[in-house]
N, C-alpha and C positions, 0 to 999 in steps of 0.2 A: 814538452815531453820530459819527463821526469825519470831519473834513473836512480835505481839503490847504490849505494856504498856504505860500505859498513863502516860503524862508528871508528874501530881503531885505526881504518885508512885514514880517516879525517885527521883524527888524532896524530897518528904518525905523519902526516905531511903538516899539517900544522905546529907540531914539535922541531919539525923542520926546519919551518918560514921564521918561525922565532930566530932559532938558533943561527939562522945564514941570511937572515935580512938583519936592516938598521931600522929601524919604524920611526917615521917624521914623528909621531906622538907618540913618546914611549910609556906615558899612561893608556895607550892601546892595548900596553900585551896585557892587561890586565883582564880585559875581555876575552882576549884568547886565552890566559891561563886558566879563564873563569871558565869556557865553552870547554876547553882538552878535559878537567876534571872533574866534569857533571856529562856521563856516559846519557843519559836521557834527553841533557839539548846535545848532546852531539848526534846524537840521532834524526833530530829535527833540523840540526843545518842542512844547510845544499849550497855550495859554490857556484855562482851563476857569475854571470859578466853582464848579464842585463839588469838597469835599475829596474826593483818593483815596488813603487810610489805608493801599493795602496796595501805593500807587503811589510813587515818588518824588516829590512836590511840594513845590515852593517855592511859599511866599506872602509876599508884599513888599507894604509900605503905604506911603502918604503921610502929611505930618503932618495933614491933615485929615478923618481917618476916626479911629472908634473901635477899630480892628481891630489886634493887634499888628504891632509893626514889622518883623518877622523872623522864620518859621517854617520850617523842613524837617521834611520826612515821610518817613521812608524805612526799610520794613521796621516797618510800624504801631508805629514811635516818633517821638516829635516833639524837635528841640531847635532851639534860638537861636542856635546855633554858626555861623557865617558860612564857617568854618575846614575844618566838618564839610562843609558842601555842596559849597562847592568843590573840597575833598580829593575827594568822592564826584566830580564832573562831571570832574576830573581824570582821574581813573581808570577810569571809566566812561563815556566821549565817546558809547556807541553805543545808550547806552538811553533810551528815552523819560523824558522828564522832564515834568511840568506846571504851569504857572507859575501862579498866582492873584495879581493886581495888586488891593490895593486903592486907589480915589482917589476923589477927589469929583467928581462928574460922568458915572461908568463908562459905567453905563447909556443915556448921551444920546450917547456918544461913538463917531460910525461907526469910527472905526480900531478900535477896540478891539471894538467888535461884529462887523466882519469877521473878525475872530481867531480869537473867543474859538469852543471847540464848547459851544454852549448848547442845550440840551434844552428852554428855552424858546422862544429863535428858532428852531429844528427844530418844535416845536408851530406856530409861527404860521406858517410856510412851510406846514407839512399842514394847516392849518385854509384859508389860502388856495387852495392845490387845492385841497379839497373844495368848496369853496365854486364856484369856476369849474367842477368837475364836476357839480354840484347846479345851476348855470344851465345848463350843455349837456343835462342828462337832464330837467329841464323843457321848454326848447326844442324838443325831439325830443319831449316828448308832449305840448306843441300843439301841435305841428306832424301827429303822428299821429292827434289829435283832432279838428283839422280837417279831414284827409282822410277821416277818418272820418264825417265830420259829410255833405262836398261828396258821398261815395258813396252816404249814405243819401238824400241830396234829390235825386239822379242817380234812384235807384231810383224817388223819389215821383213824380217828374217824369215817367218811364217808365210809370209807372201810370196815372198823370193822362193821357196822351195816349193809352193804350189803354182808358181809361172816357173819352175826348173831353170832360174836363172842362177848358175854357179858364182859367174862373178860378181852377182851382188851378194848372194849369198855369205863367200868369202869375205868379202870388205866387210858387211856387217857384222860376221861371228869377228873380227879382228876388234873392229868398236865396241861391239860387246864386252870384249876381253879387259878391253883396255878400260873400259867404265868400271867393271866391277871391279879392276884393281885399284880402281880411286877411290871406290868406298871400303 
């Protein structure tokens, strides 16, 4: 599932990662200063967390991950080549490209969770619908439970006064009472 973000968002949290990360391969920011000042591939990135092998991806680290410092994927081959992606983003301004940052903190970090298309925050976005759907369709049957409920001692009630029985009568207009005050 694929979501928009607008160029300058990119750009601004990418202005960011530079300025408040150390990058293992600091011939990397080269690529990112190359991606921040061509508004047309920033259009075409998408921050993902998943490799896509038969996509163009760049994945760029900080020095405080385990993760290598520089990879391109393109055409389900990988190289180190800094030279190579940029030749490609050169020559290629109009095709999607996918960036995977890795840093210490990712995961806690709103700018980057706005970005990124995660298939795990798309899970928890449909987990929370569901959930707000599952209290409206409960709602709706007590609520249909109750009426349910007021109709039948309507009916008893109906009874009771055609067998001229007072005291049940009473007890029922009392449950009555008391049902409608709980809806």
């Amino acid at each position: 599932m694929s979501k928009w973000v607008s160029p300058s968002e990119k750009r601004y949290f990418l202005k960011w990662f530079l300025e408040c990360q150390q990058l293992k391969r600091t011939d990397a920011r080269k690529v990112i200063e190359y991606i921040i000042n061509h508004y047309h591939i920033l259009e075409n990135v998408s921050f993902t967390e998943k490799m896509m092998l038969n996509r163009k991806t760049i994945v760029i680290s900080s020095m405080n991950t385990d993760e290598p410092g520089f990879a391109y994927y393109h055409n389900q081959r990988k190289t180190d080549e800094i030279a190579m992606a940029l030749g490609d983003l050169m020559m290629n301004p109009t095709e999607k490209v996918f960036m995977i940052l890795n840093f210490n903190g990712k995961t806690l970090n709103h700018r980057y969770l706005q970005l990124i298309e995660s298939p795990a925050l798309e899970n928890m976005k449909q987990y929370n619908r569901f959930q707000k759907y599952e209290q409206e369709v409960n709602e709706i049957i007590e609520k249909n439970s109750l009426e349910m409920e007021i109709a039948i001692i309507k009916n008893q009630i109906d009874r009771a006064l055609d067998q001229k029985d007072e005291k049940l009568f009473k007890r029922l207009t009392e449950k009555l009472k008391e049902l409608i005050a709980k809806g």
